[in-house]
Backbone bond lengths (Angstrom), bond angles and torsions (degrees), N, CA, C in turn:
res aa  C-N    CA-C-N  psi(-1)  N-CA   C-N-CA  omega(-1)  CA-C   N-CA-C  phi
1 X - - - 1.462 - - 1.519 109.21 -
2 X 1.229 107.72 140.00 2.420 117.65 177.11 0.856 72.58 -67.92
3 X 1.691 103.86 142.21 1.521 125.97 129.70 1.960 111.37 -78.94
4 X 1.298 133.61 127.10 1.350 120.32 175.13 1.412 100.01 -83.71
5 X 1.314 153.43 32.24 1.294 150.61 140.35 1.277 118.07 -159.21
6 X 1.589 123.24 116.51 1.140 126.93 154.55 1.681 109.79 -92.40
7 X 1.512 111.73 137.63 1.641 109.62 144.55 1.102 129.35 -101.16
8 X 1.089 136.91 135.31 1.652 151.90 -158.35 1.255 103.76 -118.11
9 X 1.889 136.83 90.96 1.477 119.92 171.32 1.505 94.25 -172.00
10 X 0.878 103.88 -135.44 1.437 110.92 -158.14 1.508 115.42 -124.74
11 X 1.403 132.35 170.17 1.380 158.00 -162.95 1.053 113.40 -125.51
12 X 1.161 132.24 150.58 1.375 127.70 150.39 1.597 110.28 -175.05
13 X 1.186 121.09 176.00 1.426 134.78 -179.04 1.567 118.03 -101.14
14 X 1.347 144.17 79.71 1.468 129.78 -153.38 1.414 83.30 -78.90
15 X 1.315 108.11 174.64 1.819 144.51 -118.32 1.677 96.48 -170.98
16 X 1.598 134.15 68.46 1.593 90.03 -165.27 1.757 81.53 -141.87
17 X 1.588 83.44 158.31 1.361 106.43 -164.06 1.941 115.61 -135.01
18 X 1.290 121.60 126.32 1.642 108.94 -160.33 1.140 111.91 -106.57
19 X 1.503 127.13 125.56 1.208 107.46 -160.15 1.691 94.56 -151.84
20 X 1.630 115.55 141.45 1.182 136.90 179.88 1.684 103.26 -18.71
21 X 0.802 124.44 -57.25 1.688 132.26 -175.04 1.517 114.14 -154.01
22 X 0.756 123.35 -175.70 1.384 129.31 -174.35 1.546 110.78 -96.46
23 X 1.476 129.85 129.61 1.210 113.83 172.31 1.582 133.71 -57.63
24 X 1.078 133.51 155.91 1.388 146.73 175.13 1.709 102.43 -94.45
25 X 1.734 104.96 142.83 1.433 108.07 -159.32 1.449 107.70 -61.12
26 X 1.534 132.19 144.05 1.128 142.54 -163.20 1.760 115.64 56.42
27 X 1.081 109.37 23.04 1.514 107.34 169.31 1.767 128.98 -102.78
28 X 1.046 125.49 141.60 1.090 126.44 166.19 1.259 135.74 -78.72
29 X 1.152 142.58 146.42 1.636 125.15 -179.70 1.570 96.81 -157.65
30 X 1.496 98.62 151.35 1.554 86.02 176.76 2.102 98.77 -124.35
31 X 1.190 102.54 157.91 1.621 123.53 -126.92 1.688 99.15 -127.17
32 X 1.292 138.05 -160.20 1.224 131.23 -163.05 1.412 103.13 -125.67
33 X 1.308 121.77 -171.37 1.851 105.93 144.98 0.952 150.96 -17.93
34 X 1.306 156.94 101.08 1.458 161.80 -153.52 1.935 90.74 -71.25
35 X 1.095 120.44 118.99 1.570 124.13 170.73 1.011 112.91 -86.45
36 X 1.471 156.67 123.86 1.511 136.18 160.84 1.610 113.92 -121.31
37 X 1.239 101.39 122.74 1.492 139.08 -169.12 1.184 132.24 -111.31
38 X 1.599 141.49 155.79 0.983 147.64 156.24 1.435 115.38 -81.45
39 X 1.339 121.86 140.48 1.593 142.32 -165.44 1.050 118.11 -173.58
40 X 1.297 127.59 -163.01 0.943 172.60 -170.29 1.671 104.59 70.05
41 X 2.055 106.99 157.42 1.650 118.87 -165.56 1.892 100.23 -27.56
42 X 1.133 99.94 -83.49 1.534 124.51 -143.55 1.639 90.04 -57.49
43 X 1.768 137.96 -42.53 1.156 129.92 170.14 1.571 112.44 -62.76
44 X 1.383 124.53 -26.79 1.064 117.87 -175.24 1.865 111.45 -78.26
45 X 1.216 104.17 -42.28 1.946 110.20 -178.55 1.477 77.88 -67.63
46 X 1.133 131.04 -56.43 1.872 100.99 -162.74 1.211 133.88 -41.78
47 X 2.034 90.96 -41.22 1.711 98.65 175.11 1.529 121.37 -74.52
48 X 1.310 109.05 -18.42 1.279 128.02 -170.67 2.084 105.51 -71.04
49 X 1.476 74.04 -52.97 2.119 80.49 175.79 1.582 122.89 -66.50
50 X 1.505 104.83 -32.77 1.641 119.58 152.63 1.571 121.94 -57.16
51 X 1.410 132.78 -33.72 0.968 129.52 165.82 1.218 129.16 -70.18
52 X 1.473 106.16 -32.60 1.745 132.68 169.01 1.791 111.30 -68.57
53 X 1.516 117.55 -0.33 1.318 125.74 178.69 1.419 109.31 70.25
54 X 1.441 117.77 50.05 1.602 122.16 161.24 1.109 93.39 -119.22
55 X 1.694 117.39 156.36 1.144 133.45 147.25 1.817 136.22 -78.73
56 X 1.416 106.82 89.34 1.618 87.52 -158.68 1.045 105.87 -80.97
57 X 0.958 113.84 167.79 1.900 132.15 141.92 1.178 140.89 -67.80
58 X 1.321 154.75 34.84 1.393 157.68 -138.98 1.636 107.02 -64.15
59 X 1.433 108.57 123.50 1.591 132.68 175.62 1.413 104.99 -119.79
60 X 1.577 113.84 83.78 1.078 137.60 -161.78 1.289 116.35 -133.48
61 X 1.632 146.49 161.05 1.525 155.80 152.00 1.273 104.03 -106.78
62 X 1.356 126.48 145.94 1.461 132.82 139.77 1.525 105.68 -150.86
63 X 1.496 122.85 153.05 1.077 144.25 -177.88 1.245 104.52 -55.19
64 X 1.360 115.73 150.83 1.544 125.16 160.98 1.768 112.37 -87.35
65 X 1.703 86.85 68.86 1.783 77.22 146.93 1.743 97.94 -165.11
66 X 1.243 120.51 -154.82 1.302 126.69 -162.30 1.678 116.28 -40.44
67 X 1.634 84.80 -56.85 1.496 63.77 177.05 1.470 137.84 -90.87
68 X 1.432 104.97 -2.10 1.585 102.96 167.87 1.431 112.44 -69.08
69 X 1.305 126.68 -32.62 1.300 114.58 175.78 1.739 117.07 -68.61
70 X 1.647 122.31 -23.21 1.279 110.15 164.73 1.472 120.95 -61.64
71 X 1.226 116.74 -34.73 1.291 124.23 -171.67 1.210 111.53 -60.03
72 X 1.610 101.80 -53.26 1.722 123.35 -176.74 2.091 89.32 -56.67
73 X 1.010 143.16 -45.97 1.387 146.96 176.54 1.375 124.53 -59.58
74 X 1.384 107.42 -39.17 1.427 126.92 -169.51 1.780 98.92 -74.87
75 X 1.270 103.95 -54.99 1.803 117.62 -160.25 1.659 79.82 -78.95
76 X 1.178 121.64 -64.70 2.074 102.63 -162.30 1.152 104.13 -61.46
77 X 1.960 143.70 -40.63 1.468 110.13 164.27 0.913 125.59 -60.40
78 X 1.652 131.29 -25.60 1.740 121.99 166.31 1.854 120.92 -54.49
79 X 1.300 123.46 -5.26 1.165 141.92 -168.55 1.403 116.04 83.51
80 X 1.314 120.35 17.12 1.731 106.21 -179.23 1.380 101.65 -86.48
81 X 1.385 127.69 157.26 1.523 152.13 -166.52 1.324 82.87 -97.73
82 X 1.205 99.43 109.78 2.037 113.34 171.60 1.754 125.27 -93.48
83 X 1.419 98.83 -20.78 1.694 130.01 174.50 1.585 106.23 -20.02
84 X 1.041 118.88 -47.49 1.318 141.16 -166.65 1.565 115.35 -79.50
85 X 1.778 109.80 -36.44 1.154 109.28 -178.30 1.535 114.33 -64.43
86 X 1.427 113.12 140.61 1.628 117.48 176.32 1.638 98.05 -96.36
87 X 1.352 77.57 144.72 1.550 93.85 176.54 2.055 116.40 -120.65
88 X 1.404 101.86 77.47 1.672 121.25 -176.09 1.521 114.19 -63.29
89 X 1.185 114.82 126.71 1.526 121.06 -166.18 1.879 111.23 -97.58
90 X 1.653 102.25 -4.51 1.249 120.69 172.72 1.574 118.60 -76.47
91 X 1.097 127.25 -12.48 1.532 128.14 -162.08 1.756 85.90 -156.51
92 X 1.566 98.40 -176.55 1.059 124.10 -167.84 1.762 111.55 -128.96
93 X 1.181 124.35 152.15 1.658 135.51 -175.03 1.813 81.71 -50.57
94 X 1.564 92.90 153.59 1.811 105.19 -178.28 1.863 90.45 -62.67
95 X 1.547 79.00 -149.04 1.665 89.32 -176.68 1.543 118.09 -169.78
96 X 1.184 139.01 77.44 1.342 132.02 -156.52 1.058 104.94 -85.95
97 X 1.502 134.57 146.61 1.442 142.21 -166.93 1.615 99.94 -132.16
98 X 1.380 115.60 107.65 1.666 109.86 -167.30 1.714 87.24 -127.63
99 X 1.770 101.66 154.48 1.268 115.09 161.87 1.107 105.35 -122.58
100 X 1.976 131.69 124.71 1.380 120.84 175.65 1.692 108.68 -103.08
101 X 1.300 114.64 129.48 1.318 105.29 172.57 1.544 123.30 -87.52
102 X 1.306 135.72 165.63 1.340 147.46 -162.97 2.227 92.42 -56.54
103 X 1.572 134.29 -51.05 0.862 127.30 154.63 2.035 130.55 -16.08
104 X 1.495 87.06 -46.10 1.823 108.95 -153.84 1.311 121.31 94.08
105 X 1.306 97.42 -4.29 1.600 80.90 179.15 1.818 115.22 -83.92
106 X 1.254 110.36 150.76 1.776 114.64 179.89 1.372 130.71 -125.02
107 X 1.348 119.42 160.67 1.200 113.00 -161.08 1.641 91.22 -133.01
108 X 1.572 112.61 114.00 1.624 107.90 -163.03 2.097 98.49 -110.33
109 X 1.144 133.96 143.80 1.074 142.26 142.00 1.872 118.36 -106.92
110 X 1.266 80.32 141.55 1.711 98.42 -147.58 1.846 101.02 -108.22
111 X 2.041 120.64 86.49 1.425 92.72 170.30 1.974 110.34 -89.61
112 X 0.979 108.81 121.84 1.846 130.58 -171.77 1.235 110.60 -52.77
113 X 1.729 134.82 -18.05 1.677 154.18 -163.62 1.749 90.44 -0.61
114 X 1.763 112.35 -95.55 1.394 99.93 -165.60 1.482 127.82 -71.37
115 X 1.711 101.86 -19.78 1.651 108.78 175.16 1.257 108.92 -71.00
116 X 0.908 134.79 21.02 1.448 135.53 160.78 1.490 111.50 -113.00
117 X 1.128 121.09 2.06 1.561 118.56 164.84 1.550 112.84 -107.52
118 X 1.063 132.23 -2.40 1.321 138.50 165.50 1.787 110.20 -15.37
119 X 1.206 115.76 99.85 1.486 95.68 175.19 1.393 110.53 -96.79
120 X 1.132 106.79 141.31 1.651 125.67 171.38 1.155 118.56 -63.71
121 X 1.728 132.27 -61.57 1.594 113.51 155.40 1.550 121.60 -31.17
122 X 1.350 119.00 -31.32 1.511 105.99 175.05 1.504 127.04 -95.41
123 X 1.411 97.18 -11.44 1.548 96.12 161.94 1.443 104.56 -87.79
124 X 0.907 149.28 -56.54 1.946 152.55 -159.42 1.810 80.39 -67.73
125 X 1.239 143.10 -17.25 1.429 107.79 168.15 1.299 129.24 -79.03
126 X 1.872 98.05 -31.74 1.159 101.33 172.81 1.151 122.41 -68.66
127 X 1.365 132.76 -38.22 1.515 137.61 -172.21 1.565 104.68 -58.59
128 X 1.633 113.35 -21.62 1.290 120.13 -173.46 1.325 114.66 -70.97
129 X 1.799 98.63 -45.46 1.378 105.45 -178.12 2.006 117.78 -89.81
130 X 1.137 122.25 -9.86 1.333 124.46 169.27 1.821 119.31 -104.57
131 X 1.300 101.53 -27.74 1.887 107.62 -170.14 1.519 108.85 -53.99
132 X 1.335 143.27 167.03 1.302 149.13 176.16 1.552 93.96 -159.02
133 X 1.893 89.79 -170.81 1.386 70.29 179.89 1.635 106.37 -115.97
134 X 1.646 111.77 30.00 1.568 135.55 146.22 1.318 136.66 -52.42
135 X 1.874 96.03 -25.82 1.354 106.41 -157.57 1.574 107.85 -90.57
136 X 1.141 115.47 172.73 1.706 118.48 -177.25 2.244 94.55 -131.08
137 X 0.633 121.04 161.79 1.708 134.92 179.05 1.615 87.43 -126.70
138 X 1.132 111.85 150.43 1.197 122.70 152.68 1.409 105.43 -156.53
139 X 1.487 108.59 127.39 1.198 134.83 -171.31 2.091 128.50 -128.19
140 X 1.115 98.16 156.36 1.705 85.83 176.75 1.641 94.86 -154.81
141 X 1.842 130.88 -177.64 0.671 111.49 -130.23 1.685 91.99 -119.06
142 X 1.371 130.18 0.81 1.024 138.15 154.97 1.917 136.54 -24.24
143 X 1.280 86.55 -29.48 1.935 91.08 147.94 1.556 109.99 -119.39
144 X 1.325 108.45 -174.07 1.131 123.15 -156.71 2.257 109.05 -69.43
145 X 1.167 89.25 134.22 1.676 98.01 -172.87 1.471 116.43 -64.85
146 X 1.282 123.33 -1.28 1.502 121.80 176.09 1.835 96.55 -91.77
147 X 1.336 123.52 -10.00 1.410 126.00 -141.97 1.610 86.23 -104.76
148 X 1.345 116.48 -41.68 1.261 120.04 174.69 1.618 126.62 -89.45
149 X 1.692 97.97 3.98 1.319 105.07 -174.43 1.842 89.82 -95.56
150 X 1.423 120.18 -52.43 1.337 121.20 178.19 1.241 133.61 -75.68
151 X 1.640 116.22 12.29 1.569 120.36 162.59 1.294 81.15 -109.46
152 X 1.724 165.67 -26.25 1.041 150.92 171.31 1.632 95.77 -54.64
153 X 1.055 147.62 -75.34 1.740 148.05 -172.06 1.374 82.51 -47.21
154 X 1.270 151.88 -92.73 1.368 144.86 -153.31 1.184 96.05 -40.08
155 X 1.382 133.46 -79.46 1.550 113.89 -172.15 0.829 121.80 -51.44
156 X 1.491 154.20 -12.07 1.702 141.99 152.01 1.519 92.20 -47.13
157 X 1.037 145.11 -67.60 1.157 144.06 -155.34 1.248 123.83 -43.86
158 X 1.360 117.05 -38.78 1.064 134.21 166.32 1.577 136.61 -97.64
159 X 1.455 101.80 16.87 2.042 119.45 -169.77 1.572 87.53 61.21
160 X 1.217 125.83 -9.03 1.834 92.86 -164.96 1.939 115.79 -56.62
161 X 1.027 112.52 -154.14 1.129 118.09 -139.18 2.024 105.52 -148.63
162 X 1.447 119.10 81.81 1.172 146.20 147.71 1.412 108.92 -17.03
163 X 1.405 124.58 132.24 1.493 130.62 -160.55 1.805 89.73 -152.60
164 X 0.716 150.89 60.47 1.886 138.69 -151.93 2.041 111.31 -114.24
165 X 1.707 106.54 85.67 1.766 88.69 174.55 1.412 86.11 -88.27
166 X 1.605 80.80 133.49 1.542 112.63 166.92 1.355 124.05 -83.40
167 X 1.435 106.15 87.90 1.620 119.49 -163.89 1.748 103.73 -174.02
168 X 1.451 95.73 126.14 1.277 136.16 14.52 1.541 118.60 -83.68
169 X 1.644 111.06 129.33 1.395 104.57 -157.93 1.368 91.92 -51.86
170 X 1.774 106.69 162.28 1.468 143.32 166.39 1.537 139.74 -168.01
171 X 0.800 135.46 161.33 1.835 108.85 -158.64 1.556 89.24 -91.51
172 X 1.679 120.48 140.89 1.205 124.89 175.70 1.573 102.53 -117.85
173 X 1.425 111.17 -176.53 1.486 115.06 174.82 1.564 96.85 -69.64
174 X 1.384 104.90 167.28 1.574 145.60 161.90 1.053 107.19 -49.06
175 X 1.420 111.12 -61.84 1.731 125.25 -155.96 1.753 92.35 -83.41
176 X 1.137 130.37 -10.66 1.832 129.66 -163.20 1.596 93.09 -97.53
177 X 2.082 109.47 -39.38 1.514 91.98 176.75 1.220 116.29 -94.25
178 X 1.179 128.46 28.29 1.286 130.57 175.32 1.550 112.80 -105.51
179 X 1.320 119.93 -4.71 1.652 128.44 -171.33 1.871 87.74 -101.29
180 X 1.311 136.76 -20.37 1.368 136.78 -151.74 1.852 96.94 -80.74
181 X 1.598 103.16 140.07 1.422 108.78 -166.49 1.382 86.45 -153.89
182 X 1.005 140.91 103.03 1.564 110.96 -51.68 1.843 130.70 -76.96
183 X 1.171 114.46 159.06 1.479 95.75 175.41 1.661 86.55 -87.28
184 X 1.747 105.46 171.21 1.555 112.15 179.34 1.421 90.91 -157.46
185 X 1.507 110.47 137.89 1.073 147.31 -152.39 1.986 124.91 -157.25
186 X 1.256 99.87 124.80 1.396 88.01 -174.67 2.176 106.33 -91.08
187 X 0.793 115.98 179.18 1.690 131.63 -166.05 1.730 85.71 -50.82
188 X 1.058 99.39 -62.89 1.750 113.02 -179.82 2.028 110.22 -15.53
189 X 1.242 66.47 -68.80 1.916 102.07 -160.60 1.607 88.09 -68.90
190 X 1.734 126.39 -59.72 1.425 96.98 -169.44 1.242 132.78 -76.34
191 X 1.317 104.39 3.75 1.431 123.65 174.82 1.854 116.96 -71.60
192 X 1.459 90.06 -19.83 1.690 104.08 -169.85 1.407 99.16 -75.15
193 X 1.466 100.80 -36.77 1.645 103.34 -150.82 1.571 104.89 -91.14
194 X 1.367 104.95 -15.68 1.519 112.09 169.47 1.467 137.68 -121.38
195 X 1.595 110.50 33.80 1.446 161.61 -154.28 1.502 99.87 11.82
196 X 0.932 135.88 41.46 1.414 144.45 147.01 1.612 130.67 -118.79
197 X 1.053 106.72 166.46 1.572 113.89 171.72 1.592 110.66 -65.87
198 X 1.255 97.22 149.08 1.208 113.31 -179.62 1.562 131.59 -135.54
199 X 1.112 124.15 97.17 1.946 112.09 -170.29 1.762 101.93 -122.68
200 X 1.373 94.44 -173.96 1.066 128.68 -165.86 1.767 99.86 -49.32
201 X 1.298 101.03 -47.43 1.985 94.77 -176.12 1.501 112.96 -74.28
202 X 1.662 120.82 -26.60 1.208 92.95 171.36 1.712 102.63 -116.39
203 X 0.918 115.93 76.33 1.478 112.16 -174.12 2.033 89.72 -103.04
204 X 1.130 145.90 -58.58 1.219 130.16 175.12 1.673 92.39 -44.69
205 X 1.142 130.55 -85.02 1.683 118.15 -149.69 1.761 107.32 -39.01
206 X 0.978 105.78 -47.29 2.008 121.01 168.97 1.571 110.27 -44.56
207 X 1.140 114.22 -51.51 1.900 122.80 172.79 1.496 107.72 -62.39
208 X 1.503 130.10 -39.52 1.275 131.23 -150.96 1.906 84.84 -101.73
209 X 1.146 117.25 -25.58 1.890 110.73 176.25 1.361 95.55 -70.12
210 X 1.696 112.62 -54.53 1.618 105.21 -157.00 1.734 120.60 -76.87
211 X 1.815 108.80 -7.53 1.124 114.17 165.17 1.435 119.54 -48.05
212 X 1.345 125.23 -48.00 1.208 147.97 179.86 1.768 109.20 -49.59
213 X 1.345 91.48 -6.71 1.755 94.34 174.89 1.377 131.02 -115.16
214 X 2.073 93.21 -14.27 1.796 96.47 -167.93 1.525 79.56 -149.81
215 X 1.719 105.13 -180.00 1.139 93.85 177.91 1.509 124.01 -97.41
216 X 1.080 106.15 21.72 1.489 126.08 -162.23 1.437 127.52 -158.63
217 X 1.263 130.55 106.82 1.605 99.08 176.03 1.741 112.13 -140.74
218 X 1.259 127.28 144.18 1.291 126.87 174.04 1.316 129.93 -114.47
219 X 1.357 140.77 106.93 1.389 133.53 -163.28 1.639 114.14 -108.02
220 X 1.352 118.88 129.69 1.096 113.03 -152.49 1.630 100.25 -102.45
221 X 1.485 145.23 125.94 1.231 102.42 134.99 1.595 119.10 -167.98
222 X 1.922 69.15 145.47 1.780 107.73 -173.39 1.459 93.27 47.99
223 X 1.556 99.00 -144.53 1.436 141.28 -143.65 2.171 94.88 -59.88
224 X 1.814 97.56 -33.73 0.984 89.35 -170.40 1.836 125.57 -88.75
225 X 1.063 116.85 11.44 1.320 131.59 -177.19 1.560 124.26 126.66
226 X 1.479 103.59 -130.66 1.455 116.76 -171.45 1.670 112.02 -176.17
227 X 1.495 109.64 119.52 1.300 107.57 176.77 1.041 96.39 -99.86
228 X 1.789 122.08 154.49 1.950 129.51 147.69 1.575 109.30 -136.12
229 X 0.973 81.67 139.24 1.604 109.86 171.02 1.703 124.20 -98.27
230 X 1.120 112.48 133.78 1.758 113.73 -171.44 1.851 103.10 -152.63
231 X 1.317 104.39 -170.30 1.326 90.09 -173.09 1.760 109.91 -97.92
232 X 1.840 97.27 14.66 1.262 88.11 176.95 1.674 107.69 -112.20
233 X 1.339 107.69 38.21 1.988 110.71 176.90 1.539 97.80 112.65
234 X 1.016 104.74 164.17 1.649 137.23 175.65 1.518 99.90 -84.93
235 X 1.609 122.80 146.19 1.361 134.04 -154.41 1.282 106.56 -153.24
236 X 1.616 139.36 113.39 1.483 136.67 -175.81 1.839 96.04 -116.67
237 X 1.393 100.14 128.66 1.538 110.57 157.41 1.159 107.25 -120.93
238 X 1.019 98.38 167.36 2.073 118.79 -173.04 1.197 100.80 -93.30
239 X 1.394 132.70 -171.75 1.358 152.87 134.78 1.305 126.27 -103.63
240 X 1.587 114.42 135.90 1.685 92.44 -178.33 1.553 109.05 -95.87
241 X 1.365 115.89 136.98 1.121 130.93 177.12 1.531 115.69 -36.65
242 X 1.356 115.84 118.04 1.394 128.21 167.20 1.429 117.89 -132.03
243 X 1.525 111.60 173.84 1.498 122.79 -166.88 1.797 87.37 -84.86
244 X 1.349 118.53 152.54 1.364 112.96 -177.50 1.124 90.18 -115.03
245 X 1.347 132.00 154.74 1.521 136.31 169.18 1.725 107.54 -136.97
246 X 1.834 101.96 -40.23 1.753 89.85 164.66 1.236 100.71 -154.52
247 X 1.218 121.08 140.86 1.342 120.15 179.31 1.415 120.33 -96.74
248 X 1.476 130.36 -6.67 1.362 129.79 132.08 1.522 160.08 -27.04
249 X 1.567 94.76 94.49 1.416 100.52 -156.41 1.639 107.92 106.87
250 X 1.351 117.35 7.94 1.533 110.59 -176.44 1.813 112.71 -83.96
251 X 1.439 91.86 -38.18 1.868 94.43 178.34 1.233 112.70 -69.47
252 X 1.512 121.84 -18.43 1.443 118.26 174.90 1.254 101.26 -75.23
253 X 1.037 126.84 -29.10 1.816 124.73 -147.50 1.522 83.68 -82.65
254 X 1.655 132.77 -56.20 1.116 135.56 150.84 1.581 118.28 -8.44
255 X 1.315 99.39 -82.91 1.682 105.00 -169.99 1.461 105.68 -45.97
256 X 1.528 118.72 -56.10 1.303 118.66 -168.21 1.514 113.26 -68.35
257 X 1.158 138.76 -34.75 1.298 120.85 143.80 1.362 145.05 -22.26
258 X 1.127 94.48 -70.23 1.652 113.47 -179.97 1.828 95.57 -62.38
259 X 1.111 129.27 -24.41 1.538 126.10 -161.93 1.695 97.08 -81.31
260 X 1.911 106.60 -42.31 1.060 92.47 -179.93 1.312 132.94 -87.32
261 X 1.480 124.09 0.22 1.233 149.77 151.65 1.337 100.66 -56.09
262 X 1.035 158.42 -22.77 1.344 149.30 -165.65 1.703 105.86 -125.63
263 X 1.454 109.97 -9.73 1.458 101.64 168.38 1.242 109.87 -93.65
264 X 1.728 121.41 -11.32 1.104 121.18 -171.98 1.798 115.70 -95.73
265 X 1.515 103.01 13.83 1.857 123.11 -164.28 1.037 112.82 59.25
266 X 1.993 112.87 42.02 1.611 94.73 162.99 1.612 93.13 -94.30
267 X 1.686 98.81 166.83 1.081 125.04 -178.80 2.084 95.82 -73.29
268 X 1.729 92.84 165.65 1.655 93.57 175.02 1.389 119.78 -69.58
269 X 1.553 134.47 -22.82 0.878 148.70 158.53 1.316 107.27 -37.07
270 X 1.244 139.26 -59.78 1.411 124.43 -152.62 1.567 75.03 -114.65
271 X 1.051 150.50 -39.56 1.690 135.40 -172.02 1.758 97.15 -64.20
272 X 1.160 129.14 -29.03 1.495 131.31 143.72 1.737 121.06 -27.73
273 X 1.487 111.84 -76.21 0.804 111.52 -176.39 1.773 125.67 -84.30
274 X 1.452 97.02 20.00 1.819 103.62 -177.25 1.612 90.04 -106.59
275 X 1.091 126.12 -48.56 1.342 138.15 168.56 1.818 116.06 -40.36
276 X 1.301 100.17 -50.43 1.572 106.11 175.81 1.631 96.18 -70.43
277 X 1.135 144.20 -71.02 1.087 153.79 -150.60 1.793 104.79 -63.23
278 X 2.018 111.09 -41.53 1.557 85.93 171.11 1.592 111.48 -98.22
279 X 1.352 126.68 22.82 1.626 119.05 159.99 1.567 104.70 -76.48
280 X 1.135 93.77 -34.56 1.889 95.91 -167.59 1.736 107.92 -60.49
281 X 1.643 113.92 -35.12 1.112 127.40 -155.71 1.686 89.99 -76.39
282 X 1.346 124.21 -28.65 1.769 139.05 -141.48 1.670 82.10 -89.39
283 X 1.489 106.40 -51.48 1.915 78.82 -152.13 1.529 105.50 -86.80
284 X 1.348 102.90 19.88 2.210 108.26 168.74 1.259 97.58 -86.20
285 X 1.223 115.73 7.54 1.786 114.54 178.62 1.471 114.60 -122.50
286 X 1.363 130.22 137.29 1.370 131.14 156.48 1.432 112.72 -46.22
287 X 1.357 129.15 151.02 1.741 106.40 155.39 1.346 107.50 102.73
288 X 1.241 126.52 148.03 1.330 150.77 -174.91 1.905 102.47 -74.76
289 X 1.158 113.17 -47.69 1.659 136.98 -172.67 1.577 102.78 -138.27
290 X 2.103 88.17 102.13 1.611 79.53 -179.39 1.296 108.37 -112.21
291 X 1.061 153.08 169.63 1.025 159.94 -139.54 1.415 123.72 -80.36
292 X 1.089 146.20 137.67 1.611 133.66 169.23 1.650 115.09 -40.45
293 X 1.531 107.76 144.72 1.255 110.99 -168.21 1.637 96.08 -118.12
């Protein structure tokens, strides 16, 4: 039987701590409650595309111990299909290390333990045995880049359908952004890929360069919206103004939207505006995965 959405990324346990500002290098500061949470990208768009009323698939690692089994708990009561996740007795659940300041804004260090064992023979089987050419992948870059380069060749195989935020940005092949339907990228990231800065005023002219590379691309950012590009014109939505409390976990909440809007045959246009609508919903929440509203 197709799955119409797999996510391909990573796990982890966030670590997070709130603190007046962010420290300065070699500084100390002392910070609030230690929070401990479920996260990481690829668990977070899963829950995010489950909330958006898809059924995903999660192509995931986490360690066999405490906290991989919350995670493995956390994501199957959110409705994601966990079946898939490996559970490696060599490493340990990732580990995200975030500082949130009184703003919301955060500063995350990322150790990867089981998302770095991701094997690729075991993802390219599955894609073998669920992909169509219905299905959408959505992926980011939080496990290892050969892992997302070889369920990308599996999905040619099957017409399916490439979903890829490129994050944590990094320079990938040619031929990897050319399979992206859409690639998605925040101002940050498309700025990387097109060695300049990039903001909010020229973020359409930035979508309509980086089209020229994939077949799709969407750039998100923050507070101020979301441009996409397709082969039918360049497209700007707004955001509607909200109180921010954390902005962690908001571009996922984004990605996974829009992913499941597009597994479900919406067009990018409205997988645009489902995407804007659940980032906005993300930063009224503390937390990487905030709660049903």
């Amino acid at each position: 039987m197709s799955a119409s959405l797999l996510v391909l990324g990573s796990a982890n346990t966030d670590l997070t701590v709130a603190v007046e500002r962010h420290p300065r290098p070699g500084e100390t500061l002392l910070g609030g409650d230690l929070v401990t949470a479920t996260g990481g990208k690829g668990a977070n768009q899963a829950l995010a595309a489950a909330r958006a009323g898809a059924m995903p698939v999660m192509l995931a690692a986490v360690g066999d111990d405490a906290n991989g089994r919350a995670l493995l708990d956390a994501l199957g009561a959110g409705g994601v299909d966990v079946s898939s996740v490996a559970v490696v007795a060599d490493a340990p659940t990732g580990v995200a290390l975030i500082t949130l300041d009184r703003a919301g804004e955060n500063s995350i260090v990322v150790s990867p333990g089981a998302n770095a064992r991701v094997d690729a023979a075991a993802v390219v089987a599955r894609i073998d045995e669920l992909a169509g050419p219905g299905t959408v992948l959505l992926a980011q870059l939080e496990v290892p880049l050969e892992v997302v380069e070889a369920a990308a060749r599996a999905l040619e195989r099957h017409a399916a359908r490439l979903v890829l935020n490129l994050s944590p940005s990094r320079a990938v092949e040619p031929w990897l952004l050319e399979l992206c339907d859409p690639l998605v990228v925040n101002a940050a990231e498309a700025g990387d890929l097109l060695g300049r800065a990039v903001d909010a005023e020229g973020a359409e002219r930035a979508a309509a360069e980086l089209l020229a590379h994939c077949r799709s691309v969407v750039i998100t950012l923050g507070g101020a919206g979301a441009v996409a590009a397709d082969s039918h014109g360049v497209v700007r939505r707004e955001a509607p103004r909200v109180e921010v409390v954390d902005t962690t976990g908001a571009g996922d909440a984004f990605a996974g939207a829009l992913a499941a809007e597009l597994a479900d045959g919406g067009a990018l246009t409205s997988a645009l505006d489902r995407g804007i609508a659940a980032g906005a919903a993300a930063v009224q929440w503390p937390g990487a995965q905030p709660p049903r509203r």
